[in-house]
C-alpha positions in Angstrom: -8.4 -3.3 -5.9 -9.2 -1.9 -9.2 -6.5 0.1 -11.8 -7.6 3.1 -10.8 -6.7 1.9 -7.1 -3.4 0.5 -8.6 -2.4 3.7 -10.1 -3.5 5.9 -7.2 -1.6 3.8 -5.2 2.0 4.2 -6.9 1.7 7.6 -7.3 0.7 9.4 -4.6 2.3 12.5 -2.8 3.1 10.8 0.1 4.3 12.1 3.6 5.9 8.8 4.6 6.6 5.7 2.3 4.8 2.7 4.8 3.5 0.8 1.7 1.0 -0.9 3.5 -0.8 2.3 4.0 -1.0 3.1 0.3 -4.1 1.3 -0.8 -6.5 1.4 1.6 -5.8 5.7 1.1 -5.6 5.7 -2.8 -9.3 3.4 -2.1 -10.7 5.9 -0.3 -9.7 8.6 -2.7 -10.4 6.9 -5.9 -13.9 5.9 -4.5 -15.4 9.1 -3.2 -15.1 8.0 0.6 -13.4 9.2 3.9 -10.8 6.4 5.2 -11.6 6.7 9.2 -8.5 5.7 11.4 -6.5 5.9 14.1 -3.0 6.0 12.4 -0.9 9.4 12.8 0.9 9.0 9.8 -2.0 7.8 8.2 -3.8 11.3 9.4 -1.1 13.2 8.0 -1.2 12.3 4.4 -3.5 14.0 2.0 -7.0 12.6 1.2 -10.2 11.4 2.4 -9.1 10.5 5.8 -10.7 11.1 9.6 -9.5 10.8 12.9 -11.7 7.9 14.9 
């Protein structure tokens, strides 16, 4: 993880606050690629993500 990660990370505009999902989205974001998973809540937040 990287500052720009860091930063991404605390301040997102989250849907739900499960801080363990935080990084790997504010990642994905921050480096230009699609998060694929099969978390709902992950699904619902706004960024790079995919249903698998």
């Amino acid at each position: 993880m990287t500052s720009p990660h860091a930063v991404a990370s605390a301040n997102p505009p989250w849907i739900h606050e499960d801080p363990f999902d935080r990084p790997p989205i504010a990642q994905a974001s921050v480096g230009g690629i699609t998060l694929s998973t099969a978390d709902a809540p992950i699904l619902r937040c706004p960024g790079p993500v995919q249903r698998v």
